[in-house]
N, CA, C and O atoms as a GROMACS GRO file, in nm:
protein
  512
    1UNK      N    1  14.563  17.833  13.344
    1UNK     CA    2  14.479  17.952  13.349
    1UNK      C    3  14.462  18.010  13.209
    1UNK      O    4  14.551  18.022  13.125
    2UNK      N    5  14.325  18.046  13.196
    2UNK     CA    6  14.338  18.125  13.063
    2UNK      C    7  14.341  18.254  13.032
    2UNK      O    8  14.278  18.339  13.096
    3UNK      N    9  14.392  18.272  12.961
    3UNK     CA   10  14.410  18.434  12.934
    3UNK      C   11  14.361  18.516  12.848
    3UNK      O   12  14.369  18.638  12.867
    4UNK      N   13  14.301  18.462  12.735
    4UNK     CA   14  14.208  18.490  12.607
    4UNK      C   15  14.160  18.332  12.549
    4UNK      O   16  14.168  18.215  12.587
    5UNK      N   17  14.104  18.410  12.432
    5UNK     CA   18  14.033  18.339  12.347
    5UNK      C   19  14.020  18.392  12.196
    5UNK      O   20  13.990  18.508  12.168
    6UNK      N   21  14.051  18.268  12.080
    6UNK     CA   22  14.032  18.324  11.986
    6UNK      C   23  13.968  18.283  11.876
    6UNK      O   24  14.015  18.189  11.812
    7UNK      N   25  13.842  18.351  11.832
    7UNK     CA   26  13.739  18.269  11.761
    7UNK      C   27  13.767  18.293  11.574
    7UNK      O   28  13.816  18.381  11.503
    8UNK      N   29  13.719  18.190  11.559
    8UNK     CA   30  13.718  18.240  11.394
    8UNK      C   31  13.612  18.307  11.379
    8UNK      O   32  13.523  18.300  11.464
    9UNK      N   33  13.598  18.396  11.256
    9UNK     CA   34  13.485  18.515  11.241
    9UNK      C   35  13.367  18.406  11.157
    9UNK      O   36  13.249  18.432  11.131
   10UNK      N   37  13.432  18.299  11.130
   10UNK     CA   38  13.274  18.211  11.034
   10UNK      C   39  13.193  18.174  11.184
   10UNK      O   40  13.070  18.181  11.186
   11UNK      N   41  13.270  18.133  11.312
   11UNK     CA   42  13.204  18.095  11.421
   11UNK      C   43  13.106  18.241  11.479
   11UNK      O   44  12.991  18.218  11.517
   12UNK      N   45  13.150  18.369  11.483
   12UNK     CA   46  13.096  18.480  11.529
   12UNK      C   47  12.944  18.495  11.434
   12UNK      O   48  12.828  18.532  11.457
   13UNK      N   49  13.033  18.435  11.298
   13UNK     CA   50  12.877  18.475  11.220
   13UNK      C   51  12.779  18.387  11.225
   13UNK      O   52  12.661  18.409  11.198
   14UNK      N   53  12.850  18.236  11.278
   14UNK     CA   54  12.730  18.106  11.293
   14UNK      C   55  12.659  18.165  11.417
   14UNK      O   56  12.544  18.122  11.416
   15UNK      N   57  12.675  18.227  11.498
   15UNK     CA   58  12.623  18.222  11.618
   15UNK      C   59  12.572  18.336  11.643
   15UNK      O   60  12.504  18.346  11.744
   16UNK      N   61  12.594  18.456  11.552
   16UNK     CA   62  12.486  18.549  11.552
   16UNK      C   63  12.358  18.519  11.462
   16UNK      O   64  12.250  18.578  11.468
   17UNK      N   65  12.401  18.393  11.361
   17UNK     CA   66  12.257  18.360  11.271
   17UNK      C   67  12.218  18.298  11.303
   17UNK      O   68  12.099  18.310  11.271
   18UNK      N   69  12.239  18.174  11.388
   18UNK     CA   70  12.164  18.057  11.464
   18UNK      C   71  12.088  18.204  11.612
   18UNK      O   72  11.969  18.177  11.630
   19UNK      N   73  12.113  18.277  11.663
   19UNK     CA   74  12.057  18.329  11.764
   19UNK      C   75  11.912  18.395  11.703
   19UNK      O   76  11.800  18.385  11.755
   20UNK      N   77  11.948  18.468  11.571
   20UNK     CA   78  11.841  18.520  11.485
   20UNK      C   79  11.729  18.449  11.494
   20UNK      O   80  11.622  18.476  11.546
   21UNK      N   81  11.783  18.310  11.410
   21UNK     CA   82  11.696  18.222  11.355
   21UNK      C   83  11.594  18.144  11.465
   21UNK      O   84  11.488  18.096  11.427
   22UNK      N   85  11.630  18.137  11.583
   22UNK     CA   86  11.577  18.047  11.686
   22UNK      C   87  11.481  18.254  11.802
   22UNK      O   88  11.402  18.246  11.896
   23UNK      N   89  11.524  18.367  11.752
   23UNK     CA   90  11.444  18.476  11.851
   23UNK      C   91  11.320  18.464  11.825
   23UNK      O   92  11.294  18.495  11.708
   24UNK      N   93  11.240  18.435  11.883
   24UNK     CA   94  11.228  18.520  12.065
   24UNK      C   95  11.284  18.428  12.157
   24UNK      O   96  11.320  18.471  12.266
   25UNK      N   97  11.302  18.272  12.122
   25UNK     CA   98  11.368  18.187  12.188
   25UNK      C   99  11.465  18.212  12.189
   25UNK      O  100  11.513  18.297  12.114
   26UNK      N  101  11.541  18.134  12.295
   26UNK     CA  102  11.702  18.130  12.312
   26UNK      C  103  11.726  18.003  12.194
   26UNK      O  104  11.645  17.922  12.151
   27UNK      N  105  11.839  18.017  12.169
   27UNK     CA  106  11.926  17.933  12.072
   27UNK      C  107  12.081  17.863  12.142
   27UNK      O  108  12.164  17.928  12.207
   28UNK      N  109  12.087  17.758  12.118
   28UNK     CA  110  12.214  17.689  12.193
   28UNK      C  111  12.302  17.613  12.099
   28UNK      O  112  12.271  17.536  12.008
   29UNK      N  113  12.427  17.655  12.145
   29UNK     CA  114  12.533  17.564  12.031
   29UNK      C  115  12.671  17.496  12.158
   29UNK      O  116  12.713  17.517  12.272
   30UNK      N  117  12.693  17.412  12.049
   30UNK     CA  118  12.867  17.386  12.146
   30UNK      C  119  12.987  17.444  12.039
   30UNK      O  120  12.985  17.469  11.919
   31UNK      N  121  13.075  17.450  12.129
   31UNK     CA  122  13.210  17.532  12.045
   31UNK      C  123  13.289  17.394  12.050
   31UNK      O  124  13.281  17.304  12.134
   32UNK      N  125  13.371  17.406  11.930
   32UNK     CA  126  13.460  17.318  11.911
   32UNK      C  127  13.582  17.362  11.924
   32UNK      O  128  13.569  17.483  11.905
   33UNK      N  129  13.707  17.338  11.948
   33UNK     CA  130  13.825  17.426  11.945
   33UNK      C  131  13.936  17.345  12.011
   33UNK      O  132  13.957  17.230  11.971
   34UNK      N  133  14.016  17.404  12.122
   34UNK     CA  134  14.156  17.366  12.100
   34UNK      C  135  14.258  17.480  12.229
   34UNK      O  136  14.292  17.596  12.205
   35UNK      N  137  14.282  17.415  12.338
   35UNK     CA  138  14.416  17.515  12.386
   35UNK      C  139  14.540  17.530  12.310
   35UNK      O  140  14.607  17.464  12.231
   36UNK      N  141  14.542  17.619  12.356
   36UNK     CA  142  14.718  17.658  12.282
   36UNK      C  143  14.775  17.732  12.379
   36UNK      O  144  14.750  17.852  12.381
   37UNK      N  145  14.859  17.678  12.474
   37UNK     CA  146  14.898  17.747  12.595
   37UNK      C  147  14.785  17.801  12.666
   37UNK      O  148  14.699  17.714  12.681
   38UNK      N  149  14.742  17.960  12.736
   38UNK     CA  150  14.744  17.980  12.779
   38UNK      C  151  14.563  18.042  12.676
   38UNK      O  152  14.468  18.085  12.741
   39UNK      N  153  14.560  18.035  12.576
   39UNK     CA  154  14.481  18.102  12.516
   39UNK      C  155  14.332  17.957  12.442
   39UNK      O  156  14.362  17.838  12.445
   40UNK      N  157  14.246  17.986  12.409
   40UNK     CA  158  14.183  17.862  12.373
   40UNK      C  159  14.112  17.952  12.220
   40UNK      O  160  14.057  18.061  12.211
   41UNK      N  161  14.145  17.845  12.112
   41UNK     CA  162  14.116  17.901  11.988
   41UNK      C  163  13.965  17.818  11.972
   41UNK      O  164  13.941  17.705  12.014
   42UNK      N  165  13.891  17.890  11.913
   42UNK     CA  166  13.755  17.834  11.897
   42UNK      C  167  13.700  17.804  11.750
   42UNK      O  168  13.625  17.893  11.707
   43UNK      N  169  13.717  17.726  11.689
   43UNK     CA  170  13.716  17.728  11.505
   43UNK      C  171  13.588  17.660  11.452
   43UNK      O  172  13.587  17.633  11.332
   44UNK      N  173  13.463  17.626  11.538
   44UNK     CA  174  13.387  17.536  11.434
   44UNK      C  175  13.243  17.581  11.580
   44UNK      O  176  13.264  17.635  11.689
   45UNK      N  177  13.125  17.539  11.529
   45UNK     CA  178  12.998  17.556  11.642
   45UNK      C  179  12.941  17.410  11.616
   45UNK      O  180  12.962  17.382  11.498
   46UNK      N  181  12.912  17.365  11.644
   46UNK     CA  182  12.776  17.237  11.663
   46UNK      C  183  12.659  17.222  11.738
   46UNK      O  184  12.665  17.235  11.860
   47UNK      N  185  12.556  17.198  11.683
   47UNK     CA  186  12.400  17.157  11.715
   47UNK      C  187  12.433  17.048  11.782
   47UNK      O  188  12.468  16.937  11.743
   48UNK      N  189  12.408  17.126  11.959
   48UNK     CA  190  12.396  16.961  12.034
   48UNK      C  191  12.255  16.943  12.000
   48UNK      O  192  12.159  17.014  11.972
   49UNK      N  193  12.299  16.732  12.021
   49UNK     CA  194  12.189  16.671  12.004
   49UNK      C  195  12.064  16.692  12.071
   49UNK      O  196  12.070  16.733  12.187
   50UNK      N  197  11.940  16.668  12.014
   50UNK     CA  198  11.836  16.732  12.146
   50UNK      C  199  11.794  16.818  12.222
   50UNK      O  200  11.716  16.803  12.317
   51UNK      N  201  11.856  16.942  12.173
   51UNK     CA  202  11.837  17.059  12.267
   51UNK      C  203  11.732  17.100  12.267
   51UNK      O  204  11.652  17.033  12.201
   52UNK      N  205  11.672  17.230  12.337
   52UNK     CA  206  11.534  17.209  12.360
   52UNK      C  207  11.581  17.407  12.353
   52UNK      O  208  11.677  17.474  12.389
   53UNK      N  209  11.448  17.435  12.285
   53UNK     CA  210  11.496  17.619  12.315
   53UNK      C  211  11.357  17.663  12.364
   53UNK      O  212  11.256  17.600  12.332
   54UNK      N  213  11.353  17.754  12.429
   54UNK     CA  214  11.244  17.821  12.478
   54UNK      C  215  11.318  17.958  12.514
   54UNK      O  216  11.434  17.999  12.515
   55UNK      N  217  11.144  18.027  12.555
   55UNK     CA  218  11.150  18.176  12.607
   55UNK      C  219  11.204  18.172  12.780
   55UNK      O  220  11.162  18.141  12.892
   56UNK      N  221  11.317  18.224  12.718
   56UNK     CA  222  11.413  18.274  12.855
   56UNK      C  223  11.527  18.168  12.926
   56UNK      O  224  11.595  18.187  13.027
   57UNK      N  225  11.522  18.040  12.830
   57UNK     CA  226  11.616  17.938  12.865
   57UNK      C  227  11.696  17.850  12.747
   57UNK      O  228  11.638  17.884  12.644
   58UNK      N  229  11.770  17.781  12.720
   58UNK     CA  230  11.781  17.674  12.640
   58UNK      C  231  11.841  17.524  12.678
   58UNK      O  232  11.912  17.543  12.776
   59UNK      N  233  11.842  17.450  12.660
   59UNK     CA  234  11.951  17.318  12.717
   59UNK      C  235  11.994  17.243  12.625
   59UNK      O  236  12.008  17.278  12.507
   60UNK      N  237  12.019  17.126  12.675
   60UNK     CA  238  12.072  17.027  12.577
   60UNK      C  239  12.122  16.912  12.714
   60UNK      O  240  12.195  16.942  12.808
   61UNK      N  241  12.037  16.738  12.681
   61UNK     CA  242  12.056  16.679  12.785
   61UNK      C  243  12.237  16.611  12.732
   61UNK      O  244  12.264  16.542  12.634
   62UNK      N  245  12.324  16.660  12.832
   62UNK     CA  246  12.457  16.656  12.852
   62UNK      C  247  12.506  16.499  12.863
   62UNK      O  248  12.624  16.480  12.836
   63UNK      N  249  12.421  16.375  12.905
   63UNK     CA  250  12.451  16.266  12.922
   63UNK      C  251  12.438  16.181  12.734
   63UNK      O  252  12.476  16.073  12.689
   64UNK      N  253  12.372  16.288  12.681
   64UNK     CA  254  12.371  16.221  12.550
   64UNK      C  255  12.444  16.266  12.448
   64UNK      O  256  12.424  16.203  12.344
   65UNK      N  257  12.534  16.366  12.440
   65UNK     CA  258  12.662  16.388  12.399
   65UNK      C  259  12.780  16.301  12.315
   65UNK      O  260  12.877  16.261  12.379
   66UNK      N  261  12.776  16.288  12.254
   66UNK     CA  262  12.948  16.114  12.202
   66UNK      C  263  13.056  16.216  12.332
   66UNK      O  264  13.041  16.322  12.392
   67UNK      N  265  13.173  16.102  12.326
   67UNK     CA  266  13.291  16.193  12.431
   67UNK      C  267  13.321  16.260  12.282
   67UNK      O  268  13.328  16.221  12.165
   68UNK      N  269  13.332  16.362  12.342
   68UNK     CA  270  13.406  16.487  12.218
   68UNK      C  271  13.504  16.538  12.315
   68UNK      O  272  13.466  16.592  12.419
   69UNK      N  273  13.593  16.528  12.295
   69UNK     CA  274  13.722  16.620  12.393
   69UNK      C  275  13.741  16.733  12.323
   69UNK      O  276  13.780  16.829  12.389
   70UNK      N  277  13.720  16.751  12.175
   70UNK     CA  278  13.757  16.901  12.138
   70UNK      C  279  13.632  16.982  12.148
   70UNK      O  280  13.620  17.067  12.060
   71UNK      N  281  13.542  16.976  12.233
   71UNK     CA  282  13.438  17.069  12.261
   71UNK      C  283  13.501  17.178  12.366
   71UNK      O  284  13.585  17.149  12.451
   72UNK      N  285  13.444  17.320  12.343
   72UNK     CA  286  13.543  17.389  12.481
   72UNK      C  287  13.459  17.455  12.564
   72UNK      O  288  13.493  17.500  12.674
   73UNK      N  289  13.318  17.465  12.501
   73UNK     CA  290  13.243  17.543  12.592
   73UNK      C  291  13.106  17.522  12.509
   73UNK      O  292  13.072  17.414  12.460
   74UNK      N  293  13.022  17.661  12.500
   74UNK     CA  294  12.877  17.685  12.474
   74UNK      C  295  12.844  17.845  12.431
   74UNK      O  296  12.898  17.947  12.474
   75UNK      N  297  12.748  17.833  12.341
   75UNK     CA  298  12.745  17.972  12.323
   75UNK      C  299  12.570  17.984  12.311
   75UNK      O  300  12.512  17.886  12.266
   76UNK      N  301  12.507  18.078  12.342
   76UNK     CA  302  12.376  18.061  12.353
   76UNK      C  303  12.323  18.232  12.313
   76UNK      O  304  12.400  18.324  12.284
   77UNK      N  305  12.214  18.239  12.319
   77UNK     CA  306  12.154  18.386  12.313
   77UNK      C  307  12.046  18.428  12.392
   77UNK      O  308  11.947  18.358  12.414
   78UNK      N  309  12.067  18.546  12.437
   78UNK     CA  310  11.960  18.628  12.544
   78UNK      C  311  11.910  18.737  12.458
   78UNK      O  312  11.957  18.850  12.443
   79UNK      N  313  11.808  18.685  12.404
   79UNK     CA  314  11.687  18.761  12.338
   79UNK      C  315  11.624  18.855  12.380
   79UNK      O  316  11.545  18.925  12.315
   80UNK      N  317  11.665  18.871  12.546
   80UNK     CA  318  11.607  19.020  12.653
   80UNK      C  319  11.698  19.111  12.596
   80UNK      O  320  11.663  19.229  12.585
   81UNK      N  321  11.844  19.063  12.544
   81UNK     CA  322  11.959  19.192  12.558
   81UNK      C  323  12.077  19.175  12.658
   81UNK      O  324  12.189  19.226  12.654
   82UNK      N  325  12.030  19.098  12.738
   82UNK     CA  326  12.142  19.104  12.851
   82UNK      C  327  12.278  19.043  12.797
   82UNK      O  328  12.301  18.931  12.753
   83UNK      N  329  12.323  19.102  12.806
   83UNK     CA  330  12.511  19.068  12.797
   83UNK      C  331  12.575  19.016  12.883
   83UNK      O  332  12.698  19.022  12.893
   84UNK      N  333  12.480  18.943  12.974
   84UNK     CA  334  12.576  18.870  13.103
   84UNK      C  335  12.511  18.748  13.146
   84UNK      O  336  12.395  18.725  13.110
   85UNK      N  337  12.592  18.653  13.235
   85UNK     CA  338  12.497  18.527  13.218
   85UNK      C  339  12.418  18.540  13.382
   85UNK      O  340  12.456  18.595  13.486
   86UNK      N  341  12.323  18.480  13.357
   86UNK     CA  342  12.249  18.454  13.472
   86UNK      C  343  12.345  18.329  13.576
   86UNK      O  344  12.454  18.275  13.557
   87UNK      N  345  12.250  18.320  13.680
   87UNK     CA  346  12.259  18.231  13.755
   87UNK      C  347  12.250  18.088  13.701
   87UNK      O  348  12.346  18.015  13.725
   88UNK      N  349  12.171  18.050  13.649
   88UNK     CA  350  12.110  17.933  13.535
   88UNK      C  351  12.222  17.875  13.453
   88UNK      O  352  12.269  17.761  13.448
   89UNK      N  353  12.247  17.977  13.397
   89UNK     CA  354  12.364  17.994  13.275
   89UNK      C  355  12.527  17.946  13.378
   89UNK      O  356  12.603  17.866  13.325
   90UNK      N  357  12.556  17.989  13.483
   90UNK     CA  358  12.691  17.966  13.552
   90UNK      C  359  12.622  17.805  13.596
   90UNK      O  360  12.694  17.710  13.564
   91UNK      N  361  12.503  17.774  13.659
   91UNK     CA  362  12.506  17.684  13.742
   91UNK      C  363  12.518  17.563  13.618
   91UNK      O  364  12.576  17.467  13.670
   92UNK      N  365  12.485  17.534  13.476
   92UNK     CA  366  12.477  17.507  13.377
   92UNK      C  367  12.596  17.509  13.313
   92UNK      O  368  12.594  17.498  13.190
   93UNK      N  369  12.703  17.522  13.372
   93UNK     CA  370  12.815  17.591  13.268
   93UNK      C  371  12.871  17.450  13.183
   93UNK      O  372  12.859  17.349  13.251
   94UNK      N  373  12.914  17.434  13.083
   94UNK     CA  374  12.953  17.305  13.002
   94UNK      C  375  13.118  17.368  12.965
   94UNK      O  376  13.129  17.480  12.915
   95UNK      N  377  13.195  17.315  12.985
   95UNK     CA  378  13.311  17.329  12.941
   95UNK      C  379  13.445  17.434  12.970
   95UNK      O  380  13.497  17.419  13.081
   96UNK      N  381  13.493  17.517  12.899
   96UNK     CA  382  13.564  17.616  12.973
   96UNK      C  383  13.533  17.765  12.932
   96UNK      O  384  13.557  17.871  12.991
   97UNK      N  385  13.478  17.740  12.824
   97UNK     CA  386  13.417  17.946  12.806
   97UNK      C  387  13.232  17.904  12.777
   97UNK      O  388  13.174  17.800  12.747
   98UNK      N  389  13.189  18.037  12.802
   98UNK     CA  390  13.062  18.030  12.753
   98UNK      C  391  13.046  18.198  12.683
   98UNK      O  392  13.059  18.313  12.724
   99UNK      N  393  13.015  18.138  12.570
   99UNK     CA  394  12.982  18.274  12.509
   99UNK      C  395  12.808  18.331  12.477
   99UNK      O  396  12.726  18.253  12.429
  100UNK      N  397  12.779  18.449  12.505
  100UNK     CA  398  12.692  18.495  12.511
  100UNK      C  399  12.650  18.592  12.383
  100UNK      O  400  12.744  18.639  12.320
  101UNK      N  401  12.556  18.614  12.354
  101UNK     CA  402  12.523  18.696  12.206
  101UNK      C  403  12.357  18.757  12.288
  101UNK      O  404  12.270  18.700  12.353
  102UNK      N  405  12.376  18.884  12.247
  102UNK     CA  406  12.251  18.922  12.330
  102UNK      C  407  12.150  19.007  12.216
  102UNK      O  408  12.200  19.082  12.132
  103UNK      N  409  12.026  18.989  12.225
  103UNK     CA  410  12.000  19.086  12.087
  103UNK      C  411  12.018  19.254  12.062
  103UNK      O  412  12.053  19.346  12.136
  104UNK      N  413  11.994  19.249  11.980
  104UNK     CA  414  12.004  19.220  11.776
  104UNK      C  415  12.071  19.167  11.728
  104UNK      O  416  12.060  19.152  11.607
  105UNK      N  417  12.183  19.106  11.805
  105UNK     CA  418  12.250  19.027  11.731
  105UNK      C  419  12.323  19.024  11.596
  105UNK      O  420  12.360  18.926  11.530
  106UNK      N  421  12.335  19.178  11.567
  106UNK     CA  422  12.397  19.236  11.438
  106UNK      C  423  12.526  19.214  11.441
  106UNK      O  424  12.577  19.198  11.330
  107UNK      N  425  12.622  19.206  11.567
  107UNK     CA  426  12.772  19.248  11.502
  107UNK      C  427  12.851  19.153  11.641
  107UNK      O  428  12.794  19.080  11.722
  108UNK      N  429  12.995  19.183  11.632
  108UNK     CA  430  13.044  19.102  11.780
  108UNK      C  431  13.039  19.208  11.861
  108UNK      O  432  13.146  19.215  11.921
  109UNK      N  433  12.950  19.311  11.898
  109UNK     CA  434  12.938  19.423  11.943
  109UNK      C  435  12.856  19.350  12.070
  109UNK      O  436  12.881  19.381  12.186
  110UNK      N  437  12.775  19.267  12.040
  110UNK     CA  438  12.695  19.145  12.084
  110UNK      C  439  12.700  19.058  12.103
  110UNK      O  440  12.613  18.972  12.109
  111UNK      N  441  12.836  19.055  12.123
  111UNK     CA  442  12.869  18.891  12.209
  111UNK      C  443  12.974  18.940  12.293
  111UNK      O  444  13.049  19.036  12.272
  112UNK      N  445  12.968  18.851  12.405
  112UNK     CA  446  13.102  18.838  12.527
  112UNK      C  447  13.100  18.708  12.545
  112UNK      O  448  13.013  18.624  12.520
  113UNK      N  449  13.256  18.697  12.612
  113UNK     CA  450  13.271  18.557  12.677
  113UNK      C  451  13.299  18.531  12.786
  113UNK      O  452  13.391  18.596  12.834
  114UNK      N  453  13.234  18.431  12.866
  114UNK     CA  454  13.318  18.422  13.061
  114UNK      C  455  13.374  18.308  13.094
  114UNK      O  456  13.315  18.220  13.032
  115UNK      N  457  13.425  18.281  13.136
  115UNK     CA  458  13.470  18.203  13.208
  115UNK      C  459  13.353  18.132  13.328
  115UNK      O  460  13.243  18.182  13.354
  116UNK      N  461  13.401  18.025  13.380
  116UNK     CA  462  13.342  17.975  13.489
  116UNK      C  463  13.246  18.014  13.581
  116UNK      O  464  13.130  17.980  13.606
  117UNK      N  465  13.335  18.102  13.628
  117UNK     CA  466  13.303  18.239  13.789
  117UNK      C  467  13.231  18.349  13.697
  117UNK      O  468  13.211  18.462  13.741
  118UNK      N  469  13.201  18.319  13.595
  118UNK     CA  470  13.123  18.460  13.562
  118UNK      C  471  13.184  18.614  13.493
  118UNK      O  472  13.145  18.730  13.488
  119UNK      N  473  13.299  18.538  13.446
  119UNK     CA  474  13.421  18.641  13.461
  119UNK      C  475  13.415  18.670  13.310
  119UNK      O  476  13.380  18.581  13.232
  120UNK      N  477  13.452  18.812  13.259
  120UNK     CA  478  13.451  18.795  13.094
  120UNK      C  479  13.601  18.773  13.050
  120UNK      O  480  13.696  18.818  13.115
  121UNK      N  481  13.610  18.720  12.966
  121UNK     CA  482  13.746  18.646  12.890
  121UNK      C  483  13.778  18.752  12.771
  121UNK      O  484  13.676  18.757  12.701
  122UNK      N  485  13.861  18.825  12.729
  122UNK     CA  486  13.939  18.893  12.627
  122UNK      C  487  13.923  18.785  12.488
  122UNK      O  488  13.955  18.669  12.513
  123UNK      N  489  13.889  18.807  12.382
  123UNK     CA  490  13.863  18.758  12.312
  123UNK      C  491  13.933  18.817  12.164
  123UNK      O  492  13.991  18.924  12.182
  124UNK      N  493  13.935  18.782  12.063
  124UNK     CA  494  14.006  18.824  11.949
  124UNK      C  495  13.937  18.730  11.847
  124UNK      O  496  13.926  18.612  11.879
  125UNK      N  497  13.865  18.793  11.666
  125UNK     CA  498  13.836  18.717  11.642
  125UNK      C  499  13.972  18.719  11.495
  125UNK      O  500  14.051  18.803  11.454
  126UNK      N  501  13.954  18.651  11.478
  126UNK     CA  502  14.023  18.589  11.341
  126UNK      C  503  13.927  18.588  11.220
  126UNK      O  504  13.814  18.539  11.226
  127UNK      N  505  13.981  18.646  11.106
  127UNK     CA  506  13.949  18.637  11.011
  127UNK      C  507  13.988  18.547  10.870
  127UNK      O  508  13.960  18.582  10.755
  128UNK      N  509  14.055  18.430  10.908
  128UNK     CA  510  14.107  18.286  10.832
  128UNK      C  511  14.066  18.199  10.906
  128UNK      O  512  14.086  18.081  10.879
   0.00000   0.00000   0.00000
């Protein structure tokens, strides 16, 4: 079970500038990272291959992936604002967190993370 999550702050800032850079579209990344007991540390973002961004969605076809086992989840952006994931977004879920960044996209004021079920995850970022 997890109990938090803890990102590095270069990942908070990749993923508030990749959300920028790709608005009015959504923007999509994978997280790279790592359990550590009970908590999952998140240290690096990657451009899946192929992804496709548009207004009000994003993807990435999942069968064309290499096996990456240190991938842990997804982080994407809602350019409406919303701070929570849709239906789309849970039925879609890739890995074990999904993090969300909603606009303006200025600060981590603007991002959350959930879990599976939709649930938000306690998060902490790191600054090393």
């Amino acid at each position: 079970m997890m109990a938090s999550v803890r990102i590095q702050r270069v990942v908070v800032d990749s993923i508030l500038t990749y959300a920028k850079i790709f608005h009015p579209k959504e923007g999509i990344l994978l997280l790279r990272g790592r359990n550590e007991k009970n908590t999952i540390l998140i240290d690096e973002v990657v451009i899946p291959p192929f992804a496709v961004h548009g207004t009000g969605f994003s993807t990435f076809p999942v069968h064309r992936l290499p096996a990456d086992f240190s991938i842990v989840g997804t982080a994407h952006s809602h350019p409406s604002g919303t701070l929570y994931p849709s239906i789309g977004d849970l039925n879609n879920f890739y890995g074990k967190v999904m993090i969300i960044t909603a606009y303006p996209y200025r600060s981590e004021q603007q991002i959350a993370i959930f879990n599976k079920n939709g649930k938000t995850v306690a998060f902490k970022i790191l600054n090393n």
